[in-house]
C-alpha positions as CSV (number, residue, x, y, z in Angstrom):
1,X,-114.7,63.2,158.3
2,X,-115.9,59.9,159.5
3,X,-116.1,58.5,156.3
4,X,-112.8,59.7,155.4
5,X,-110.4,57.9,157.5
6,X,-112.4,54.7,157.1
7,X,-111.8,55.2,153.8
8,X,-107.7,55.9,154.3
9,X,-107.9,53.2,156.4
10,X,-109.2,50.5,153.9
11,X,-106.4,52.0,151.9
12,X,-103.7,51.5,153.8
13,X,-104.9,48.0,154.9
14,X,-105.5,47.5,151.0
15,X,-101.5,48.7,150.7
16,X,-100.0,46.4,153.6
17,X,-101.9,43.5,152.1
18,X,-100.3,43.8,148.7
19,X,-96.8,44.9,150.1
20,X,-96.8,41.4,152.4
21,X,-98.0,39.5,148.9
22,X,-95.2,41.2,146.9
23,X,-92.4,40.4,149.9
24,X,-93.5,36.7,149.3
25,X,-94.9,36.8,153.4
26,X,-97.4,34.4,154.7
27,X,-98.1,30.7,154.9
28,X,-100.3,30.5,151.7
29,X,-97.9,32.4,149.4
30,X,-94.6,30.5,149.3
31,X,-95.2,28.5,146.6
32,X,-96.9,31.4,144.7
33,X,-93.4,32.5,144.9
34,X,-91.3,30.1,144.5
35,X,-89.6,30.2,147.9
36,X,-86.1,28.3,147.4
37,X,-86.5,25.0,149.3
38,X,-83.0,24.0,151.8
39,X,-81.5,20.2,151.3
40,X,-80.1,19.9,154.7
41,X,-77.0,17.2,153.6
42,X,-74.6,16.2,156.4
43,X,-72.0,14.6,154.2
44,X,-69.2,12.0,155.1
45,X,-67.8,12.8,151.6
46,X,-65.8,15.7,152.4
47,X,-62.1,16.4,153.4
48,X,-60.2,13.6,152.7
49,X,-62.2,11.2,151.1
50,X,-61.6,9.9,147.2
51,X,-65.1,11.2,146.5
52,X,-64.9,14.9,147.6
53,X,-63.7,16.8,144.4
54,X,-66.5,15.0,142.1
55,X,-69.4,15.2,144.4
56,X,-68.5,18.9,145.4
57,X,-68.4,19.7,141.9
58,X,-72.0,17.7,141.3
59,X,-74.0,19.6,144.6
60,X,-72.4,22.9,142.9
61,X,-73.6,22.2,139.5
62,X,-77.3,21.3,141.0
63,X,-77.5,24.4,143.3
64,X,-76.4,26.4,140.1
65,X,-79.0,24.2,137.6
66,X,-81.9,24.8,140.2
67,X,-80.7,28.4,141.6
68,X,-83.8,30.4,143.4
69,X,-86.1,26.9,143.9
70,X,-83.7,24.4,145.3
71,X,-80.3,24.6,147.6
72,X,-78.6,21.8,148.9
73,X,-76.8,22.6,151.9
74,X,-73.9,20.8,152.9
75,X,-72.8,20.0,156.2
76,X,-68.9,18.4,156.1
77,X,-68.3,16.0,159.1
78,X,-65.0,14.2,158.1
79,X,-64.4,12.3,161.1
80,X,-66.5,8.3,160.3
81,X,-67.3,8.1,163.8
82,X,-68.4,11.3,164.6
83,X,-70.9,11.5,161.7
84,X,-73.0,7.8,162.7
85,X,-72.9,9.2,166.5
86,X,-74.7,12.1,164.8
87,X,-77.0,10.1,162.7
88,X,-77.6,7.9,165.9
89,X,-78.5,10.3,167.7
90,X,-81.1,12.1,165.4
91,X,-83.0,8.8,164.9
92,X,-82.4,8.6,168.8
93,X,-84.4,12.3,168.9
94,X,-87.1,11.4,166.8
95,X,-85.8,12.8,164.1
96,X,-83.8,12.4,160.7
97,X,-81.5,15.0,158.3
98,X,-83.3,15.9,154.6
99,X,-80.5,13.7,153.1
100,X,-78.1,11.1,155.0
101,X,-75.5,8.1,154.3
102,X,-75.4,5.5,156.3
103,X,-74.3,1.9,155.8
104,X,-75.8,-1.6,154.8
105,X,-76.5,-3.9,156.8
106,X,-76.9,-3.2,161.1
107,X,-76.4,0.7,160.4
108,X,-79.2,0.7,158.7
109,X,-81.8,-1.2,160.1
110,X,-82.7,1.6,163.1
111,X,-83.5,3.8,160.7
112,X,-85.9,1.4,158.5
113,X,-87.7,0.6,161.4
114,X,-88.0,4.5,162.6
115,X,-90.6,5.0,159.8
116,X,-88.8,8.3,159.8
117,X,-87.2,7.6,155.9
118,X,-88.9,8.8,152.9
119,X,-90.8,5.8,150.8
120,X,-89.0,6.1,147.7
121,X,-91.1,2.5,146.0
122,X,-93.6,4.9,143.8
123,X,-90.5,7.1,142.3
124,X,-88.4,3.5,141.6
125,X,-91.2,2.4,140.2
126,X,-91.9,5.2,137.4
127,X,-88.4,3.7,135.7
128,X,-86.1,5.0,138.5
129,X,-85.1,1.4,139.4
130,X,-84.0,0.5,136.0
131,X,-80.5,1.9,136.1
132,X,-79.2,0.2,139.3
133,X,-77.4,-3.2,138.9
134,X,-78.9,-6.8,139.7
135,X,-81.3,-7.0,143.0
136,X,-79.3,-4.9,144.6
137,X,-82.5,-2.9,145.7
138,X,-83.1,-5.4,148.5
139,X,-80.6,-3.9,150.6
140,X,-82.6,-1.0,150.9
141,X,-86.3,-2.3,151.0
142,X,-87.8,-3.2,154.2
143,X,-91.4,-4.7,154.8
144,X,-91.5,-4.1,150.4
145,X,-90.4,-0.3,150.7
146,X,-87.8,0.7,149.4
147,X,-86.3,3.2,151.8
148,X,-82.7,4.1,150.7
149,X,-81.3,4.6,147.7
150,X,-77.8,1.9,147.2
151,X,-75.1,3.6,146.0
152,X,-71.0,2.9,146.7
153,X,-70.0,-1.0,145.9
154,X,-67.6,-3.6,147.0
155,X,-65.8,-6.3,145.9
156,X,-63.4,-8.1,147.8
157,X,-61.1,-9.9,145.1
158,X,-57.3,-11.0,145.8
159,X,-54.9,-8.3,145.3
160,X,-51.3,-10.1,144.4
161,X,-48.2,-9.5,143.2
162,X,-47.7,-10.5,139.5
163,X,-43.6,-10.2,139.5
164,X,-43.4,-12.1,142.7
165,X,-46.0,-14.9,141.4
166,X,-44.0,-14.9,138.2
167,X,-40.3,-15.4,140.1
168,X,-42.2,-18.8,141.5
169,X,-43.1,-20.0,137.8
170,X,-46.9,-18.5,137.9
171,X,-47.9,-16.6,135.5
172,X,-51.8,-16.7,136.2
173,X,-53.3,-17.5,139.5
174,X,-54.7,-20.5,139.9
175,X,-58.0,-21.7,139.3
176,X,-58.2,-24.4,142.6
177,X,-57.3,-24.3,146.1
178,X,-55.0,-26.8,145.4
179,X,-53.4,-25.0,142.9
180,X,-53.5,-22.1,145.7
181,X,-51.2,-24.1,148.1
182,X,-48.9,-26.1,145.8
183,X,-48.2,-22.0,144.9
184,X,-47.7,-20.8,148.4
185,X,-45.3,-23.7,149.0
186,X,-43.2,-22.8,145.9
187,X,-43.0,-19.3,147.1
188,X,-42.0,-20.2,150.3
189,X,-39.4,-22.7,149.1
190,X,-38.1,-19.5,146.9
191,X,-38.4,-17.4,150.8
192,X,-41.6,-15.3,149.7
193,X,-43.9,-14.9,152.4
194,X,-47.3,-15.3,150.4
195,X,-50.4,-14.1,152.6
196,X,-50.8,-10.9,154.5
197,X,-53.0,-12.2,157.8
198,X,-54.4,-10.3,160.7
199,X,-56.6,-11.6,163.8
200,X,-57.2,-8.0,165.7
201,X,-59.5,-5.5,165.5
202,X,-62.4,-6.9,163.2
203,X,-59.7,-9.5,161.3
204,X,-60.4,-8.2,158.2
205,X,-58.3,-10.1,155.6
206,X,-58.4,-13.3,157.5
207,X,-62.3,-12.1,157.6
208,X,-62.6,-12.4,154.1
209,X,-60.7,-15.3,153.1
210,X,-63.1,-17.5,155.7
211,X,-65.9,-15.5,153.8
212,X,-64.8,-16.8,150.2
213,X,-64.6,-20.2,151.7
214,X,-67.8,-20.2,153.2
215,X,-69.4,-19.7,149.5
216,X,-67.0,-21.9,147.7
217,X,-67.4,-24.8,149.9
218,X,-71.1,-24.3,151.0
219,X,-72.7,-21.7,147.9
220,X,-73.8,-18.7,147.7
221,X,-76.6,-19.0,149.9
222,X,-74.2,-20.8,153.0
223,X,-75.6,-18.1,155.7
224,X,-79.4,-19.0,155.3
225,X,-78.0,-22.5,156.0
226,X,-76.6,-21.7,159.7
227,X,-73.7,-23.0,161.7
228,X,-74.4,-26.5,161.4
229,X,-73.5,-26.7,158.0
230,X,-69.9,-28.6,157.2
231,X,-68.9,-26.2,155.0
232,X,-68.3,-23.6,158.3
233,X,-66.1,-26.3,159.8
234,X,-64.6,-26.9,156.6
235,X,-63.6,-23.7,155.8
236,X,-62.3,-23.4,159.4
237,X,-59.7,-26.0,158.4
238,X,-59.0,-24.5,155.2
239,X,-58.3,-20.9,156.7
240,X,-55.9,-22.3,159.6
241,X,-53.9,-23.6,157.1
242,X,-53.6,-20.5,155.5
243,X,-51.6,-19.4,158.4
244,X,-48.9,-21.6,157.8
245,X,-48.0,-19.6,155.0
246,X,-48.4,-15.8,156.6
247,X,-46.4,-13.3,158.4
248,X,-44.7,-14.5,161.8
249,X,-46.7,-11.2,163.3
250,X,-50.6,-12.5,161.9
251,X,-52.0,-12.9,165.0
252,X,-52.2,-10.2,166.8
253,X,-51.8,-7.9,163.6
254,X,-54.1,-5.6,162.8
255,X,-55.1,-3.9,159.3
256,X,-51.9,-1.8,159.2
257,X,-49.8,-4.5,159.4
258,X,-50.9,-6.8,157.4
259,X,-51.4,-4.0,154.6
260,X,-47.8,-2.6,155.5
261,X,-46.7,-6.4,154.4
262,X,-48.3,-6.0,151.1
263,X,-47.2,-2.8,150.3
264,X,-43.4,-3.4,151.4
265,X,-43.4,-6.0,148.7
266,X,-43.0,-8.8,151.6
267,X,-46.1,-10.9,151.0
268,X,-47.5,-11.6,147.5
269,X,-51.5,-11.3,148.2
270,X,-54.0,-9.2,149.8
271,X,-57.5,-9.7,149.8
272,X,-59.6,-6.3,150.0
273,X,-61.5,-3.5,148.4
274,X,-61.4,-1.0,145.7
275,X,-60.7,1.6,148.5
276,X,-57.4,0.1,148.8
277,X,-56.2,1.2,144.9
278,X,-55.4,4.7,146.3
279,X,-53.0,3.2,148.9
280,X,-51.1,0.7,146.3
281,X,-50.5,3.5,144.3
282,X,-49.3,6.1,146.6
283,X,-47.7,4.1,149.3
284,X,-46.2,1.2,147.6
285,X,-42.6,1.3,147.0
286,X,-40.9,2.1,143.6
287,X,-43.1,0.3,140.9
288,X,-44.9,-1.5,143.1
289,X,-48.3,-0.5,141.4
290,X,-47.6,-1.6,138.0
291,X,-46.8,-5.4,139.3
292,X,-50.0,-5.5,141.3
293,X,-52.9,-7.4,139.9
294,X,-56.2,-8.5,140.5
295,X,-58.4,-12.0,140.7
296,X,-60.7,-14.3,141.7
297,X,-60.2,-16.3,144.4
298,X,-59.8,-19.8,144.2
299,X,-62.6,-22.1,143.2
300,X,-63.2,-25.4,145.9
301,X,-62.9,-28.9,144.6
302,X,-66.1,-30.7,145.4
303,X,-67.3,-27.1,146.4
304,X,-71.0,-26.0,145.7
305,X,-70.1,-22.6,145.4
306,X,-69.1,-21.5,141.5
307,X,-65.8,-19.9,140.1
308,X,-65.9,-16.5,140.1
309,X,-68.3,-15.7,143.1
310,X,-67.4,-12.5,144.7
311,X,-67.6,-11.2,148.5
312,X,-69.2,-7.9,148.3
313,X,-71.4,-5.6,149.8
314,X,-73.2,-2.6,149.6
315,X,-70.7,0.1,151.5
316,X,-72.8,3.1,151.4
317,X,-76.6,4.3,151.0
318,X,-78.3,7.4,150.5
319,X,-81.3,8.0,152.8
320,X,-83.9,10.6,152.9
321,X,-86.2,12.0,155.5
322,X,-89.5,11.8,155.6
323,X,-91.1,14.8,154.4
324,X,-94.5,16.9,155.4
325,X,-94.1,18.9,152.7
326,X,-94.8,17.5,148.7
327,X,-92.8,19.7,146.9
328,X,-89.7,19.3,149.4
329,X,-90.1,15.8,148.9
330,X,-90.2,15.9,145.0
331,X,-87.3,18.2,145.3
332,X,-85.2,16.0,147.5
333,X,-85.8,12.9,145.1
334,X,-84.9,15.7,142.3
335,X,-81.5,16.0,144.1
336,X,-80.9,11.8,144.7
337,X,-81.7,11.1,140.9
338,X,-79.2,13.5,139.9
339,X,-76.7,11.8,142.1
340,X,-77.5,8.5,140.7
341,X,-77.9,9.7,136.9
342,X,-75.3,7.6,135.1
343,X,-72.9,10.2,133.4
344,X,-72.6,11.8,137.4
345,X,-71.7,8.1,138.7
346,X,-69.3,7.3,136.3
347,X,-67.2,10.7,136.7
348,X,-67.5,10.0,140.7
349,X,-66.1,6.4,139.7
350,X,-63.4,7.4,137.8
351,X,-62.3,9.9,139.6
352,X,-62.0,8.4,143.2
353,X,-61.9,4.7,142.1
354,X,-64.8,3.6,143.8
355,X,-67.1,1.4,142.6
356,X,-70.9,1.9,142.5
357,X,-74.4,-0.1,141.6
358,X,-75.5,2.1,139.1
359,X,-75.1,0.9,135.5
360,X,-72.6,2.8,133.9
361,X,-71.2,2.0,129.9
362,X,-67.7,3.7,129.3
363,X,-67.0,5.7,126.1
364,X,-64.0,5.9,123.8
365,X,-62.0,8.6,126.2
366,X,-63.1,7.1,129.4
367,X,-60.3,6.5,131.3
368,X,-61.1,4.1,134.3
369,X,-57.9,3.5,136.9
370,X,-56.5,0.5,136.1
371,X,-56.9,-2.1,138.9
372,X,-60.6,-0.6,139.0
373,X,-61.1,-1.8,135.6
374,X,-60.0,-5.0,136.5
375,X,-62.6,-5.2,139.9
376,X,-65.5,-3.7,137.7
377,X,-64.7,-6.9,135.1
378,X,-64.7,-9.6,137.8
379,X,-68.0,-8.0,139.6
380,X,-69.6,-7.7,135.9
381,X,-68.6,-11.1,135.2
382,X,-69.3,-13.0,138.6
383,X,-72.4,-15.1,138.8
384,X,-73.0,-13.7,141.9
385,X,-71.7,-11.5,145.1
386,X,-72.6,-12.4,148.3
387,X,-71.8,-10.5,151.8
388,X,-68.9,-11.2,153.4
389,X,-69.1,-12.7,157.1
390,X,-69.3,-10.0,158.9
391,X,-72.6,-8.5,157.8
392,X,-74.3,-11.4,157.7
393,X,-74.0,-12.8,161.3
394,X,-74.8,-11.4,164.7
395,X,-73.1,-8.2,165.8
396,X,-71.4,-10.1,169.0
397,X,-70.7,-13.3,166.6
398,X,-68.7,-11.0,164.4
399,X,-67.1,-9.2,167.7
400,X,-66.2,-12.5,168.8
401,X,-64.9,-13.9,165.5
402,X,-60.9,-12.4,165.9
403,X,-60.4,-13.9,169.5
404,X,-62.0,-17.6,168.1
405,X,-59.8,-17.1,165.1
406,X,-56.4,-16.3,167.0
407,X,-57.0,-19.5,169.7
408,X,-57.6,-21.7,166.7
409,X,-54.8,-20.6,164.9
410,X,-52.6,-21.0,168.1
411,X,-53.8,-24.5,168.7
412,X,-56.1,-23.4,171.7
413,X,-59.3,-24.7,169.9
414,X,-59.9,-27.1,166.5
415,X,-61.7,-25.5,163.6
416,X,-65.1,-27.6,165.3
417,X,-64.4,-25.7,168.4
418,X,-63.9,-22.3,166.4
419,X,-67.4,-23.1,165.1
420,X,-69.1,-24.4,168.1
421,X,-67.9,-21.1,169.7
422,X,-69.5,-18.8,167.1
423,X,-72.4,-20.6,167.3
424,X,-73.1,-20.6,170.7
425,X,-72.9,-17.1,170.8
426,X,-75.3,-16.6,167.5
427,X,-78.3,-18.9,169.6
428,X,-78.3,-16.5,172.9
């Protein structure tokens, strides 16, 4: 009797052990079965933004591709600042999201030094690498790991009106600076308003003009040379004489305005981004888009910088968690690859109008947005692109830039005293 239910016993054990096995439960067994692995994404591309459609399209099409092994989970957060207070305050905890975007530059630099990020060097290295544009990799290596993955691209080119240039007897935009301002008096003297200014909030379009300068009149490498270099002062000079030739409302404007110039027709140029396409075509007035047209800006006489430099800057990177788990790693690297595979870029491109470093070659039936086109050409052709201001100097120098900018444009300090400001501030 004894020996019976011993016996029933090692059966039933014998029975639970094979049921848990079959069910896929315990520690040792999930890869055995091939337990479907969760990409937490938090995602700024969502709602609104140009990018949603394609890449909603592209985490669908990898979920389906990889059902039953891998799932990519997205979590929208539309709102810009709510999503870096939440990546702030995961680093903050200790801790990071599967797969993240953040920006170049400051953004970025808490989480490099968080040794929280995934080492990505070994996977670039097996051929990876090859398919993004230039050195742009060194925005994402840090003590020579590469930690991020580069992704959405910036130029900053001049934006202008080609009717408007043509009424003053241009029909190409000139070469020199000048060239630049025999132009803007001619369109004055025909009463067109040629420059769309601003000095609040972060001053972007002046902001980008003094960042053109800066590698026109110093070169492309005009940060590593510091403050006391002439060419700061220089372009100090050059930049306040802009001014004679903007809105009445430039300082004190901020973004809106000067963009609500541009778009009205009431200023001929703009300088900014690829993001700004959408807006030219949907918010300028009556055929506005089809006079719009893109270039270089000026080249400096004497200048050690060379024609067709470009501001630009890395605008988005993909970051990864660090992982305990190898085959959620290799499945999280699965998932960035197929984001950066070529074909997948050049849809999101085409589609939202953003630009990207991953090489792309466009076929007979591609058909890239215009003014795009045009950007992609200039940053294809320049012989380089630096950052603009901004992201290359001190957080509080670049906070302090708009209220130097507006007293030196009001007569309240000389372009040496706009750079003597600035620097003091960078050497605290």
């Amino acid at each position: 009797m004894i020996k019976q239910r011993l016996l029933n016993l090692i059966a039933m054990t014998i029975c639970f052990v094979l049921v848990i096995s079959f069910l896929g439960f315990g520690q040792n067994n999930v890869a055995a079965q091939g337990k479907e692995i969760i990409i937490n994404f938090p995602s700024i591309w969502v709602g609104k933004d140009s990018k949603t459609k394609v890449m909603d399209e592209l985490v669908t099409k990898f979920n389906e591709d990889n059902k039953g092994t891998i799932k990519v989970v997205v979590e929208e957060i539309a709102d810009y600042d709510a999503y870096e207070e939440k990546m702030r305050t995961s680093i903050a905890a200790g801790s990071v999201p599967d797969v993240f975007i953040t920006k170049a530059g400051s953004k970025i630099e808490p989480f490099f030094k968080s040794g929280k990020l995934m080492d990505l060097t070994s996977y670039m290295n097996e051929g990876w690498k090859d398919i993004f544009v230039g050195n742009i990799l060194n925005t994402a290596t840090y003590n020579g790991k590469i930690l991020a993955v580069p992704y959405e691209f910036a130029i900053t080119p001049v934006l202008y009106n080609e009717t408007l240039l043509k009424d003053a007897g241009y029909n190409v935009f000139p070469e020199t600076y000048d060239e630049f301002f025999e132009m803007c008096e001619k369109l004055e003297a025909n009463g067109i308003i040629p420059l769309s200014l601003m000095t609040s909030d972060n001053a972007w379009t002046a902001m980008l003009w003094y960042s053109q300068l800066l590698h026109a009149i110093g070169g492309p490498d005009i940060y590593e040379k510091g403050f006391d270099d002439p060419a700061y002062v220089e372009a100090a000079k050059v930049l306040k004489k802009m001014f004679e030739y903007t809105t009445s409302d430039a300082v004190g404007a901020n973004a809106a305005v000067a963009a609500g110039h541009f778009l009205s027709g009431r200023t001929v140029m703009l300088m900014n981004g690829p993001w700004f396409i959408g807006r030219i075509k949907s918010e300028g007035s009556g055929e506005f888009y089809t006079n719009v047209a893109v270039a270089n800006a000026p080249a400096y006489k004497g200048g050690k910088g060379q024609k067709g430099g470009e501001v630009g800057f890395v605008q988005a990177l993909i970051c990864a968690g660090k992982q305990k788990d190898k085959d959620k790693e290799v499945a999280v690297v699965k998932f960035l690859k197929y984001l950066t595979e070529p074909d997948n870029v050049k849809r999101l491109s085409i589609d939202s109008g953003a630009l990207f470093v991953i090489k792309t070659e466009m076929r007979e039936g591609d058909e890239m947005e215009r003014l795009q086109k045009q950007m992609v050409e200039l940053s294809n052709n320049a012989p380089y692109v630096v950052p603009h201001f901004n992201m290359s100097v001190k957080q509080e120098v670049a906070t302090e830039f708009p209220q130097a900018l507006s007293s030196m444009i009001l007569g309240e300090k000389s372009p040496e005293q706009f750079v003597e400001t600035l620097k003091e501030i960078d050497v605290r």
